[in-house]
mmCIF file of the N, C-alpha and C atoms, coordinates in Angstrom:
data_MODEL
# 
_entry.id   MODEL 
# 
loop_
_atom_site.group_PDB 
_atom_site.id 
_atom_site.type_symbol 
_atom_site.label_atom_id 
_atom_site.label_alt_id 
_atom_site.label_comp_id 
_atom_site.label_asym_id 
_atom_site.label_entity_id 
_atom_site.label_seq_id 
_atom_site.pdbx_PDB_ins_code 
_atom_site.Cartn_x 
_atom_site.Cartn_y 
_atom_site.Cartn_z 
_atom_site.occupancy 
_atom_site.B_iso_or_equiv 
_atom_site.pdbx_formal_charge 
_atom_site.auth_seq_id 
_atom_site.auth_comp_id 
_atom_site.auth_asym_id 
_atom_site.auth_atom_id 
_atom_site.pdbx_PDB_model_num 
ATOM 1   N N  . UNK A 1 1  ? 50.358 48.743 99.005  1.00 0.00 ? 1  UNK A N  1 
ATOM 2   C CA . UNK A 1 1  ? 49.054 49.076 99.563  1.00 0.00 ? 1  UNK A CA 1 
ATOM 3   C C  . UNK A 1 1  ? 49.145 50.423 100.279 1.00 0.00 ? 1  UNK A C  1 
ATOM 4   N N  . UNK A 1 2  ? 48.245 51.513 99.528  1.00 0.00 ? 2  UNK A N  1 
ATOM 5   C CA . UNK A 1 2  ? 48.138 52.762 100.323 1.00 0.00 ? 2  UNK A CA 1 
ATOM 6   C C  . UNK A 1 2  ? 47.289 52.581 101.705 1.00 0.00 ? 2  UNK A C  1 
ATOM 7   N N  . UNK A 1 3  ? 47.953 53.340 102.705 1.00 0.00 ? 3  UNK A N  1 
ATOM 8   C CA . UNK A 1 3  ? 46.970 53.593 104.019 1.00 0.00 ? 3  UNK A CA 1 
ATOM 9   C C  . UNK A 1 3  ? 45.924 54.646 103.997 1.00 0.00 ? 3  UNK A C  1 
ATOM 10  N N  . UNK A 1 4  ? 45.140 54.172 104.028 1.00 0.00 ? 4  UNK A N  1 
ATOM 11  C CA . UNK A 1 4  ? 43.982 55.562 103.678 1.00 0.00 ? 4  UNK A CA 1 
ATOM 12  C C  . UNK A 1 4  ? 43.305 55.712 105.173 1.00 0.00 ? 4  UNK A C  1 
ATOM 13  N N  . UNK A 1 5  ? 42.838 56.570 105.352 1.00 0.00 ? 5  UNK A N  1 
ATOM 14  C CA . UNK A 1 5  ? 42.346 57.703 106.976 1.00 0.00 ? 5  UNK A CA 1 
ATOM 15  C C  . UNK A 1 5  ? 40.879 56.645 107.007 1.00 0.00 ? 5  UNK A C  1 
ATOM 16  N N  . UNK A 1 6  ? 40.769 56.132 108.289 1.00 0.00 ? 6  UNK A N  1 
ATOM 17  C CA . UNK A 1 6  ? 39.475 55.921 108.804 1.00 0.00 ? 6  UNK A CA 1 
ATOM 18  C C  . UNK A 1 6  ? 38.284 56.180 108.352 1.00 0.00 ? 6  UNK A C  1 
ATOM 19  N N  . UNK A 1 7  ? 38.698 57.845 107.893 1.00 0.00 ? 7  UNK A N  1 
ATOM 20  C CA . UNK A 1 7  ? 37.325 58.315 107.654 1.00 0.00 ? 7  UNK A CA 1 
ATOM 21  C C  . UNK A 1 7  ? 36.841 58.050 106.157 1.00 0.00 ? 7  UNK A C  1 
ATOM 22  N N  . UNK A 1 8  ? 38.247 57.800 105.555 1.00 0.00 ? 8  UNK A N  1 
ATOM 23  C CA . UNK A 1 8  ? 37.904 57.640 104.337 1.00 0.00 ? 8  UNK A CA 1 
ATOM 24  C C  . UNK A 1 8  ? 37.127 56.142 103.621 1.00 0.00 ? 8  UNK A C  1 
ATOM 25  N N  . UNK A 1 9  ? 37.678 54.982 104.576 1.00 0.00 ? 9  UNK A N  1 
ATOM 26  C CA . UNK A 1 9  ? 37.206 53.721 104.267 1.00 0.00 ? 9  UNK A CA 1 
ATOM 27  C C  . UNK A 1 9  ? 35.705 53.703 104.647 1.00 0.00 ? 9  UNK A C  1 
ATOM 28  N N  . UNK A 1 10 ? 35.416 54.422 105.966 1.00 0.00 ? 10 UNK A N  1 
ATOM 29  C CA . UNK A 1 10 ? 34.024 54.112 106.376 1.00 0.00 ? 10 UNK A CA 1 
ATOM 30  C C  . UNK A 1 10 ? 33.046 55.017 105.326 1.00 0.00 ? 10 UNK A C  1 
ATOM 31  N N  . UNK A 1 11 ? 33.471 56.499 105.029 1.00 0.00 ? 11 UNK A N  1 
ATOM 32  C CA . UNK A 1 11 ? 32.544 56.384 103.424 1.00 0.00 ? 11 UNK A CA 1 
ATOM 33  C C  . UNK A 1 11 ? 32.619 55.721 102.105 1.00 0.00 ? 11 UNK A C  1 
ATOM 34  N N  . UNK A 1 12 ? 33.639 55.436 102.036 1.00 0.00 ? 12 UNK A N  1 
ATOM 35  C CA . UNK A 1 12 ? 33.826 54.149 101.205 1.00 0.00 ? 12 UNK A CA 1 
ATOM 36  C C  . UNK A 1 12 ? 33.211 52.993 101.477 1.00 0.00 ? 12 UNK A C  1 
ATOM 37  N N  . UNK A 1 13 ? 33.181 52.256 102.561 1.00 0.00 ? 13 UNK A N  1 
ATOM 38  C CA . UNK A 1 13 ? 32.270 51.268 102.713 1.00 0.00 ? 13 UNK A CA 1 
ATOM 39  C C  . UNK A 1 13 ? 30.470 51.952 102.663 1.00 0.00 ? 13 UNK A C  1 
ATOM 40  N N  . UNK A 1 14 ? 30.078 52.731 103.448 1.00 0.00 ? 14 UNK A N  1 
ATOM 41  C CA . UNK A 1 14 ? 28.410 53.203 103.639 1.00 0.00 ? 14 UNK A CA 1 
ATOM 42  C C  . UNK A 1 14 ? 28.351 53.460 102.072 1.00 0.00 ? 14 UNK A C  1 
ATOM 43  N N  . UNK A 1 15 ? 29.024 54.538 101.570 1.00 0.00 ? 15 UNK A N  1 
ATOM 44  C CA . UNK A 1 15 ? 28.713 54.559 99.874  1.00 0.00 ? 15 UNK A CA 1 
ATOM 45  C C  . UNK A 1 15 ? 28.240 53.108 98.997  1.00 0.00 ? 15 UNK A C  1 
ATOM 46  N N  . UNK A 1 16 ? 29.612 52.293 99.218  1.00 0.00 ? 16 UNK A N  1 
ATOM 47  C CA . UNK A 1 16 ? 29.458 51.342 98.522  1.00 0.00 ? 16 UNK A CA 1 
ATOM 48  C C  . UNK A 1 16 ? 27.826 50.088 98.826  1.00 0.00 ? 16 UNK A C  1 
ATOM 49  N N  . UNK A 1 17 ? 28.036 50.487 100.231 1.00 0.00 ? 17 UNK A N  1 
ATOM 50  C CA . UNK A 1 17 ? 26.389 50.154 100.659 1.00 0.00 ? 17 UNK A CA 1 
ATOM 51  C C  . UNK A 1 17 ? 24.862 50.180 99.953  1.00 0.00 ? 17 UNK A C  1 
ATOM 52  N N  . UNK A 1 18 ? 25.153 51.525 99.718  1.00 0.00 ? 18 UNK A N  1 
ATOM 53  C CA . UNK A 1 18 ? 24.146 52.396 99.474  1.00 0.00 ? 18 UNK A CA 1 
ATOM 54  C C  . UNK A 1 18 ? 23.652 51.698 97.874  1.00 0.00 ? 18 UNK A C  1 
ATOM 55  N N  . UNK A 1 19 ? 24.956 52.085 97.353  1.00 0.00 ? 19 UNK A N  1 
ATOM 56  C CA . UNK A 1 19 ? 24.989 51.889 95.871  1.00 0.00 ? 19 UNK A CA 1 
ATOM 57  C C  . UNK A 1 19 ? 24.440 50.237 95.931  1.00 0.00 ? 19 UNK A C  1 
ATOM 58  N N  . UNK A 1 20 ? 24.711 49.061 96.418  1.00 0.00 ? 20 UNK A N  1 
ATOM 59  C CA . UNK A 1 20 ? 24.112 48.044 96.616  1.00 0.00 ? 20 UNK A CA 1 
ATOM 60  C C  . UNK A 1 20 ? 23.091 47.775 96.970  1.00 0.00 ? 20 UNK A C  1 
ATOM 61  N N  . UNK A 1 21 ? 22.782 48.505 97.704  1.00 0.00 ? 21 UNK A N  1 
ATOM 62  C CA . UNK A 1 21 ? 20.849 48.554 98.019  1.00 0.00 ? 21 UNK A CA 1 
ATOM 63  C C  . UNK A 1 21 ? 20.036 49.336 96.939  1.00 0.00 ? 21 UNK A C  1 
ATOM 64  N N  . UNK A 1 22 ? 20.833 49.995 95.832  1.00 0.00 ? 22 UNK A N  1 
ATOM 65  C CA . UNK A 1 22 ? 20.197 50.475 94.774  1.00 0.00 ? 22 UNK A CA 1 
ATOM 66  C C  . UNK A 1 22 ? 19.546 49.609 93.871  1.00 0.00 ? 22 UNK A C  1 
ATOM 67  N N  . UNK A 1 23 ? 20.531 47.982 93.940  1.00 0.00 ? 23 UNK A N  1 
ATOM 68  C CA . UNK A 1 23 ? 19.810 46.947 92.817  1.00 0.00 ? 23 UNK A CA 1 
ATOM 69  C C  . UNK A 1 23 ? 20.048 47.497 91.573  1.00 0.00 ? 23 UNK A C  1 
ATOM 70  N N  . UNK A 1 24 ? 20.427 48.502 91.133  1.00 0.00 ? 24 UNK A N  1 
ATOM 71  C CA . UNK A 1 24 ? 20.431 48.698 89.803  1.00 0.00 ? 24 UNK A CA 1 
ATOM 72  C C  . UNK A 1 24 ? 19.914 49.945 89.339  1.00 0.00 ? 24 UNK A C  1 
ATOM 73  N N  . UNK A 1 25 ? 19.114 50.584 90.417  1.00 0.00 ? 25 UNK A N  1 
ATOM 74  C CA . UNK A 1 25 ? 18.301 51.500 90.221  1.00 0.00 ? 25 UNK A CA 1 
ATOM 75  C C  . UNK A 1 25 ? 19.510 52.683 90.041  1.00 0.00 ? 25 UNK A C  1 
ATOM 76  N N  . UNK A 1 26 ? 19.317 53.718 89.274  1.00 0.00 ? 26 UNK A N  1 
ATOM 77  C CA . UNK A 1 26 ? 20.691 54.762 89.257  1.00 0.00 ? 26 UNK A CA 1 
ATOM 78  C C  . UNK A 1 26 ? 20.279 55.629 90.400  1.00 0.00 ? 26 UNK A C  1 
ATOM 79  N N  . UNK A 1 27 ? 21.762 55.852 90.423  1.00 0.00 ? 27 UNK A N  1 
ATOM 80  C CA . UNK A 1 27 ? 21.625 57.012 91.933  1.00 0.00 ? 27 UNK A CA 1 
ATOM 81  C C  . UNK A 1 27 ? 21.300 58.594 91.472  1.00 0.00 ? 27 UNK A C  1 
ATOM 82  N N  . UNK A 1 28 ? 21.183 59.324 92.217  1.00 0.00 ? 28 UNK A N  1 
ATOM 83  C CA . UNK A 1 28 ? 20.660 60.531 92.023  1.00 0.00 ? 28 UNK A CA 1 
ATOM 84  C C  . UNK A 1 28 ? 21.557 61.216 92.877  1.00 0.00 ? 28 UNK A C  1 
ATOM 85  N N  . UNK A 1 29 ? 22.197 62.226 92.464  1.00 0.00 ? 29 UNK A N  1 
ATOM 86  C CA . UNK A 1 29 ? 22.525 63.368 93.824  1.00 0.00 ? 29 UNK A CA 1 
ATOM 87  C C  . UNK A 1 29 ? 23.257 62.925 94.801  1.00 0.00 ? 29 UNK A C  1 
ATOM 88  N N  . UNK A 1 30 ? 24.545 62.078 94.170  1.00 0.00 ? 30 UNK A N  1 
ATOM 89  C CA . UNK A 1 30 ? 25.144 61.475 95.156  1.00 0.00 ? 30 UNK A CA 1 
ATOM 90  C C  . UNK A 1 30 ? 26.118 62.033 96.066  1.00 0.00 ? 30 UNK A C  1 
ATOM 91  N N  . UNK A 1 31 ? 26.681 63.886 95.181  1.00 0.00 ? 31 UNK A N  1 
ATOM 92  C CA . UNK A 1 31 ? 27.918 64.207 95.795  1.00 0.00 ? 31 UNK A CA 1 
ATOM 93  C C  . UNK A 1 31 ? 27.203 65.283 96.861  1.00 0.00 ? 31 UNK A C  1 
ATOM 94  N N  . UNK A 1 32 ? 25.531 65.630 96.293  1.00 0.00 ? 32 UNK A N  1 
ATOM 95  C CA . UNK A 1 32 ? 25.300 66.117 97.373  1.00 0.00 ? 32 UNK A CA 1 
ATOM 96  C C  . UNK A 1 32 ? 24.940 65.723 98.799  1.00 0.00 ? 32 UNK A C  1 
ATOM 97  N N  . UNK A 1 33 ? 23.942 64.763 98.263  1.00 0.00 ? 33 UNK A N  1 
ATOM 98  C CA . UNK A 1 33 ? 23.953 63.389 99.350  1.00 0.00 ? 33 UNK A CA 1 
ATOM 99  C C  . UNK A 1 33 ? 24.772 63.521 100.469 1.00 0.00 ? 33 UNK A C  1 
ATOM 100 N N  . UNK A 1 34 ? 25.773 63.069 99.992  1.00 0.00 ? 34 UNK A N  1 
ATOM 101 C CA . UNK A 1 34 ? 26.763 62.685 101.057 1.00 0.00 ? 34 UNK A CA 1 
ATOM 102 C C  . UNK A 1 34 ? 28.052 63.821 101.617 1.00 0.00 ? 34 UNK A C  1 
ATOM 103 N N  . UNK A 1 35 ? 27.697 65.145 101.088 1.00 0.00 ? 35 UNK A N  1 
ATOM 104 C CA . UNK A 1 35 ? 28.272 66.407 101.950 1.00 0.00 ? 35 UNK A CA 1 
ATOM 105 C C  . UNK A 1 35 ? 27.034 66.650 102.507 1.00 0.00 ? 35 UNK A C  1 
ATOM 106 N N  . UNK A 1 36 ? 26.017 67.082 102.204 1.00 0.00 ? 36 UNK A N  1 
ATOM 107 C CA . UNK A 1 36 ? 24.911 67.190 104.052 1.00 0.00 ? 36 UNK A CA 1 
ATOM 108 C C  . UNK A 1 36 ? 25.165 66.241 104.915 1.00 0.00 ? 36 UNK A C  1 
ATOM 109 N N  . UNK A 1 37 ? 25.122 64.528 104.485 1.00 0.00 ? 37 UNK A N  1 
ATOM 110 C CA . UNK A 1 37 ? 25.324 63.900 105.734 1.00 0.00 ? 37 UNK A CA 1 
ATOM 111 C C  . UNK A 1 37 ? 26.531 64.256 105.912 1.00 0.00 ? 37 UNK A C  1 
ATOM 112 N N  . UNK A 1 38 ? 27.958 64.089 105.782 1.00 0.00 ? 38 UNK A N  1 
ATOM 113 C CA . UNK A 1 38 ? 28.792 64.327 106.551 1.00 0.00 ? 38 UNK A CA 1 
ATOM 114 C C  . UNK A 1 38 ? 29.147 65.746 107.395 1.00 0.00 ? 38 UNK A C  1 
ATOM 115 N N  . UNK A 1 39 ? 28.702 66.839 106.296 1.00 0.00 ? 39 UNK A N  1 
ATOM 116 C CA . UNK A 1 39 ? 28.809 68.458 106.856 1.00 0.00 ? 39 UNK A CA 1 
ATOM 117 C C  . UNK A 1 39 ? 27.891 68.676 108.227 1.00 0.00 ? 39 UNK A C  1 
ATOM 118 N N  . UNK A 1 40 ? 27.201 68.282 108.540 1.00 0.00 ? 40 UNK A N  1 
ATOM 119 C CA . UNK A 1 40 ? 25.838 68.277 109.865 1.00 0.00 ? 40 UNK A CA 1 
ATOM 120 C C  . UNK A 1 40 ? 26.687 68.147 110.970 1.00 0.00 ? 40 UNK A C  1 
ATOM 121 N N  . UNK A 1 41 ? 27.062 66.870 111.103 1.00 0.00 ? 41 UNK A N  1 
ATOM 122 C CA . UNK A 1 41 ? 28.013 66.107 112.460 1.00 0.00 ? 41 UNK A CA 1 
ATOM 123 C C  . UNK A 1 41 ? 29.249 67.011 112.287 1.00 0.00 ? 41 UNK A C  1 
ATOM 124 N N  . UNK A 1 42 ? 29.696 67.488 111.405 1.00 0.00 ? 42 UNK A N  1 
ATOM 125 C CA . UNK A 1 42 ? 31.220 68.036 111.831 1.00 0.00 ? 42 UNK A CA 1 
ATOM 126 C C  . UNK A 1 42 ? 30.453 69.587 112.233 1.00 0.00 ? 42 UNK A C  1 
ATOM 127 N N  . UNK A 1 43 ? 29.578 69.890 111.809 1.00 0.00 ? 43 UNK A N  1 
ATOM 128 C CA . UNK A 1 43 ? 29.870 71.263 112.473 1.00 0.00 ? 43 UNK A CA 1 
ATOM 129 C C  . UNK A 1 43 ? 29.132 71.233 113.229 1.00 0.00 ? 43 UNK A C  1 
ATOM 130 N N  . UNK A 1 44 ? 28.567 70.283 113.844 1.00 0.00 ? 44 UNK A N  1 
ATOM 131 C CA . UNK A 1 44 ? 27.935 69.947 115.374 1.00 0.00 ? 44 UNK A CA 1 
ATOM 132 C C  . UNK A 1 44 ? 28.752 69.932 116.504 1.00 0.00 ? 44 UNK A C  1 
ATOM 133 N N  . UNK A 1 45 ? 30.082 69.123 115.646 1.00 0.00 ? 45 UNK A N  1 
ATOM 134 C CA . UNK A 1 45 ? 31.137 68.644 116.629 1.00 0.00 ? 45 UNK A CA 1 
ATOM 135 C C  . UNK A 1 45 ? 31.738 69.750 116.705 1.00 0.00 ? 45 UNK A C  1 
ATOM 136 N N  . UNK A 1 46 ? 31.999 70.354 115.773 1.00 0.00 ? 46 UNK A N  1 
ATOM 137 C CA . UNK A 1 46 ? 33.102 71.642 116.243 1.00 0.00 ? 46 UNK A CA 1 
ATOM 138 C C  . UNK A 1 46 ? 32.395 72.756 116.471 1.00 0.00 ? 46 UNK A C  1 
ATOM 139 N N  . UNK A 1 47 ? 31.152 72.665 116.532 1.00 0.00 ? 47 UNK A N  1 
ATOM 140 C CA . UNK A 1 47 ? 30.285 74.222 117.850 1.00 0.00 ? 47 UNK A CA 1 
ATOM 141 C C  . UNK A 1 47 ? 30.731 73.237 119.161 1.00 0.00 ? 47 UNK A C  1 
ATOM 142 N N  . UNK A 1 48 ? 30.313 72.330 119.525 1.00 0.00 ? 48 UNK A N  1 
ATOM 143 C CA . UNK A 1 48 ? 30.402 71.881 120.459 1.00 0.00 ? 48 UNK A CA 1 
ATOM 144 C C  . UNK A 1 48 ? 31.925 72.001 121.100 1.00 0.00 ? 48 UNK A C  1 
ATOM 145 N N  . UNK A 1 49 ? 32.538 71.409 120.427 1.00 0.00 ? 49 UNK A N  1 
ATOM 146 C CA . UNK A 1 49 ? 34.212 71.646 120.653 1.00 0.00 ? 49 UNK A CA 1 
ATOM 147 C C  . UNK A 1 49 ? 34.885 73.389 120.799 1.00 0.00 ? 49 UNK A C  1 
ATOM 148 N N  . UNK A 1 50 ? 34.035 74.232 120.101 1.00 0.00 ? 50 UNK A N  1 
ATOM 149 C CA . UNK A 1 50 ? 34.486 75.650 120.099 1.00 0.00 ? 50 UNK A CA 1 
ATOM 150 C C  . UNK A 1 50 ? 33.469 76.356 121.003 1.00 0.00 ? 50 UNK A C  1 
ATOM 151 N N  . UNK A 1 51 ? 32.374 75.376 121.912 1.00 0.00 ? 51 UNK A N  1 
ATOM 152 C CA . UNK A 1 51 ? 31.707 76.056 123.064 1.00 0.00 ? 51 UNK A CA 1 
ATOM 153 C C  . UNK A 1 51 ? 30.167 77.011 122.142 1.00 0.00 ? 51 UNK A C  1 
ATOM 154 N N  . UNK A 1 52 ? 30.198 76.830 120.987 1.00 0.00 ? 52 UNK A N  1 
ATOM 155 C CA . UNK A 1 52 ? 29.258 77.469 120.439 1.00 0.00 ? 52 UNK A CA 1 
ATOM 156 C C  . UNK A 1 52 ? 29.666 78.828 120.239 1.00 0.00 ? 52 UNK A C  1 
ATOM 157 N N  . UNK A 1 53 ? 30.571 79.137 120.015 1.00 0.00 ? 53 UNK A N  1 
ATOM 158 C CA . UNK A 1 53 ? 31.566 80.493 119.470 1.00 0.00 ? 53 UNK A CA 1 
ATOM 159 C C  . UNK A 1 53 ? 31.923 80.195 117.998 1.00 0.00 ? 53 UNK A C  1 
ATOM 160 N N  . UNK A 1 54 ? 30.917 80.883 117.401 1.00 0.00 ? 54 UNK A N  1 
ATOM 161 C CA . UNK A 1 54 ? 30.629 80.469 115.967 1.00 0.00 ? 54 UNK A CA 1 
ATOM 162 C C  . UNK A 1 54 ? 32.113 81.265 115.168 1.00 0.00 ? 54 UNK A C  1 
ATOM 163 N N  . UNK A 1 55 ? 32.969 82.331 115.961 1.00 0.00 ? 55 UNK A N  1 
ATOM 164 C CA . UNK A 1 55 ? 34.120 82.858 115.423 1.00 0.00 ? 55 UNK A CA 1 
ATOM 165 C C  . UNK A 1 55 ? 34.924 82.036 115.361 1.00 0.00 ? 55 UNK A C  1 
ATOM 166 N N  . UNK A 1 56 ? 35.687 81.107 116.620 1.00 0.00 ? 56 UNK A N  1 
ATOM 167 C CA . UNK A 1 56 ? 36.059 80.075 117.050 1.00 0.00 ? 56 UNK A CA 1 
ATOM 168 C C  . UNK A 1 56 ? 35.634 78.903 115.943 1.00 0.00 ? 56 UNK A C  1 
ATOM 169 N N  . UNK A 1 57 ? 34.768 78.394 116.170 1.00 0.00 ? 57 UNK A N  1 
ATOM 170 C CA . UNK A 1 57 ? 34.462 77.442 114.904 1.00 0.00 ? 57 UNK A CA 1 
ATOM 171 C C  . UNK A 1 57 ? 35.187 77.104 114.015 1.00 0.00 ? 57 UNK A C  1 
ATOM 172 N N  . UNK A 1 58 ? 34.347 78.783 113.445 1.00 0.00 ? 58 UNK A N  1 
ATOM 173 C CA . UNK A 1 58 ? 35.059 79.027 111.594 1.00 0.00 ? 58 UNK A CA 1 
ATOM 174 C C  . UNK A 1 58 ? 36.578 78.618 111.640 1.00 0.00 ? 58 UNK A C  1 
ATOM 175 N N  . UNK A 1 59 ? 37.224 79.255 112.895 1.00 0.00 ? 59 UNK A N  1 
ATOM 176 C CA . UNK A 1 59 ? 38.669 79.491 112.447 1.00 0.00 ? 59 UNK A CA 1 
ATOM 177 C C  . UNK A 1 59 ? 39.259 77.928 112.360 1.00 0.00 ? 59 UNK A C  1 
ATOM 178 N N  . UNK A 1 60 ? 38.623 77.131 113.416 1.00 0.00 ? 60 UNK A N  1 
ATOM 179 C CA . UNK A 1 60 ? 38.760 75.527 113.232 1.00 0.00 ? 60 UNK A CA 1 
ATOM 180 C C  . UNK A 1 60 ? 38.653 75.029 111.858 1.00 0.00 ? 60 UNK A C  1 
ATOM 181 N N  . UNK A 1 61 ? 37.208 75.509 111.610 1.00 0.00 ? 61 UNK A N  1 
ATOM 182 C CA . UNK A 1 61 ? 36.857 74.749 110.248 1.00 0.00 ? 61 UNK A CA 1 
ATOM 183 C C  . UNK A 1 61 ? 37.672 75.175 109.150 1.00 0.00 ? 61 UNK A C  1 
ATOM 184 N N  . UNK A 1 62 ? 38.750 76.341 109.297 1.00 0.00 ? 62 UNK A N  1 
ATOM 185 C CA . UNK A 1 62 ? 38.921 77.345 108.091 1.00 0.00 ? 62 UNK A CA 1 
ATOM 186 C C  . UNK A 1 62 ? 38.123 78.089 107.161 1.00 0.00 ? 62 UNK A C  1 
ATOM 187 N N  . UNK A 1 63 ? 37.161 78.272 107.515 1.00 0.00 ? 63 UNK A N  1 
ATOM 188 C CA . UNK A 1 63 ? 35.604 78.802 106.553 1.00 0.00 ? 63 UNK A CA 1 
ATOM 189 C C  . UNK A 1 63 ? 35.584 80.327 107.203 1.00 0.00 ? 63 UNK A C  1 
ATOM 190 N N  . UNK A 1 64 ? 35.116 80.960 106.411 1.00 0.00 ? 64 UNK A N  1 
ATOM 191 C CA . UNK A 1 64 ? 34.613 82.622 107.342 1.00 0.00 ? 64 UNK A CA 1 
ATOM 192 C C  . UNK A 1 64 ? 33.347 82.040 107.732 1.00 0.00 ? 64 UNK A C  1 
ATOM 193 N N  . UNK A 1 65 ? 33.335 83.593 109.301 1.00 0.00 ? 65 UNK A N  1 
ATOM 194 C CA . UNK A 1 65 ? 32.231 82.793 110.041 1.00 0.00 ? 65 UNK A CA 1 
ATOM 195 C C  . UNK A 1 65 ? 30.986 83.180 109.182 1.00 0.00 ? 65 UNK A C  1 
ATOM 196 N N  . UNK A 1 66 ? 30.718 83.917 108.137 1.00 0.00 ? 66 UNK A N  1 
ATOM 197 C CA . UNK A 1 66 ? 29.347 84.147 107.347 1.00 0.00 ? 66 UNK A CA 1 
ATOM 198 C C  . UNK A 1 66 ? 29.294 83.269 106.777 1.00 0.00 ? 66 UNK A C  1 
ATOM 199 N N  . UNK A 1 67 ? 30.453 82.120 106.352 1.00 0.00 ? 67 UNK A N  1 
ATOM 200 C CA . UNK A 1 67 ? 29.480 80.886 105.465 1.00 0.00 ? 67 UNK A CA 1 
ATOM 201 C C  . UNK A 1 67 ? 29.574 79.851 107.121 1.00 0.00 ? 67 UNK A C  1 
ATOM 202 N N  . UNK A 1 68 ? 29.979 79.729 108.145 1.00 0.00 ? 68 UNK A N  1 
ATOM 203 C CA . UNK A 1 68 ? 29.879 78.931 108.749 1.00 0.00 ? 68 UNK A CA 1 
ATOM 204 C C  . UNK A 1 68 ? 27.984 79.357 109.468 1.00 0.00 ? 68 UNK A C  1 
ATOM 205 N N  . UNK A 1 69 ? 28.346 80.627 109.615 1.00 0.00 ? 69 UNK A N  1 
ATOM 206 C CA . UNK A 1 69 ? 26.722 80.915 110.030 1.00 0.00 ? 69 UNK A CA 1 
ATOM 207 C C  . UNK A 1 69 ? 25.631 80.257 109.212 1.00 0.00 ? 69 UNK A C  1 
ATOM 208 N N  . UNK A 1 70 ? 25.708 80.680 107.286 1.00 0.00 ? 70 UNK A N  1 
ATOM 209 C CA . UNK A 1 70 ? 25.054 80.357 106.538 1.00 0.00 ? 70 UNK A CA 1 
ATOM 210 C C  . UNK A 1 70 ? 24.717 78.332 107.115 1.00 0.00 ? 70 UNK A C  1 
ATOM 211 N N  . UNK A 1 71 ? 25.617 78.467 106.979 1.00 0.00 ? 71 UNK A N  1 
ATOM 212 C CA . UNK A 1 71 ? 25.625 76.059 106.978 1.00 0.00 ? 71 UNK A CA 1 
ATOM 213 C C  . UNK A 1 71 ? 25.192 75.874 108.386 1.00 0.00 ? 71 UNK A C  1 
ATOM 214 N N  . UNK A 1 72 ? 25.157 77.033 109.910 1.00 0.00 ? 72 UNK A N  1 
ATOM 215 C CA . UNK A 1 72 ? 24.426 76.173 110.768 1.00 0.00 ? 72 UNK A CA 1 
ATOM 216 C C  . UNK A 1 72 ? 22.877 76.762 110.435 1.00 0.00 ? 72 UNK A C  1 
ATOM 217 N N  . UNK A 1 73 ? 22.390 77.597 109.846 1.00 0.00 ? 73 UNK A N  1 
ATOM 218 C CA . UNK A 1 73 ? 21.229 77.816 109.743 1.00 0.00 ? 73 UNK A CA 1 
ATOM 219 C C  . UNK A 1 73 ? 20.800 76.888 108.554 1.00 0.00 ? 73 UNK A C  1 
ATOM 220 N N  . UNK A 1 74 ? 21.213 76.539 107.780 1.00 0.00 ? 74 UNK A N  1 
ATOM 221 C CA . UNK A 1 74 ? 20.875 75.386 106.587 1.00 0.00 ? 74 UNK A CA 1 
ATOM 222 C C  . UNK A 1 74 ? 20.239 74.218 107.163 1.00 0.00 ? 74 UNK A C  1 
ATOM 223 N N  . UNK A 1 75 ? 21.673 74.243 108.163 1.00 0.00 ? 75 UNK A N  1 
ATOM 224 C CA . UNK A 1 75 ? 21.225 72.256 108.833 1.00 0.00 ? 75 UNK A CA 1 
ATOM 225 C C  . UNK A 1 75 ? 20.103 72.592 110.121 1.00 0.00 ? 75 UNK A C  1 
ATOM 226 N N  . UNK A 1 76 ? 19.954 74.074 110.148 1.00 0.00 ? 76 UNK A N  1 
ATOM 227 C CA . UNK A 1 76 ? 18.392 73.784 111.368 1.00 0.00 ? 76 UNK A CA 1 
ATOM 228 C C  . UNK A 1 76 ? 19.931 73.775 112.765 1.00 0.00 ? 76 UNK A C  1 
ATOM 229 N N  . UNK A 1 77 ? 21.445 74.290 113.274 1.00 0.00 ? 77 UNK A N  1 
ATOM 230 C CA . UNK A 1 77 ? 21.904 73.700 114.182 1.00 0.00 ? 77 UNK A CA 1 
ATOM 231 C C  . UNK A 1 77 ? 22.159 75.075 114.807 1.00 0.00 ? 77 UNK A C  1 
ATOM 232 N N  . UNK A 1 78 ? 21.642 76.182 114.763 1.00 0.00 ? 78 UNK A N  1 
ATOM 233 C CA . UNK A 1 78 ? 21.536 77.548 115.485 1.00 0.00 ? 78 UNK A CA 1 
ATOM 234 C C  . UNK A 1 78 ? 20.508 77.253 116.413 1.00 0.00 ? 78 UNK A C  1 
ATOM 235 N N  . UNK A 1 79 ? 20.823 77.443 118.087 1.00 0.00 ? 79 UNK A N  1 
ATOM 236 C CA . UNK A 1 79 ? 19.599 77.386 118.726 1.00 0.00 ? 79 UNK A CA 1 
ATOM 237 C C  . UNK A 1 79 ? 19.116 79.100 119.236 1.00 0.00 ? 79 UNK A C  1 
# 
């Protein structure tokens, strides 16, 4: 039995959710789906964690800060 990361079972479980409340119906847009919800909260958490020093951030996230800029203006999280 592999140990898999926290984070990985709990989208594994909400996915598998999801897909069950479908009934049958096919899903649509699932891989995008579920990178907005997860991409929002992490780079909420890490402005918050980097004080809102969007240079700082990036270097957390590993992203340059022009696509980290691009993704907080996407999600509406630039005040």
């Amino acid at each position: 039995m592999t140990n898999k990361h926290p984070i990985t079972e709990c989208i594994e479980t909400q996915l598998q959710s999801y897909l069950n409340d479908l009934k049958g119906t096919p899903p649509s847009d699932i891989y995008q789906m579920v990178l907005t919800v997860v991409e929002k909260p992490v780079l909420e958490l890490v402005m918050q964690h980097a004080k809102q020093n969007q240079s700082l951030a990036a270097q957390y996230l590993g992203i340059n800060r022009n696509t980290l800029h691009k993704k907080l203006v996407e999600h509406q999280i630039l005040k």
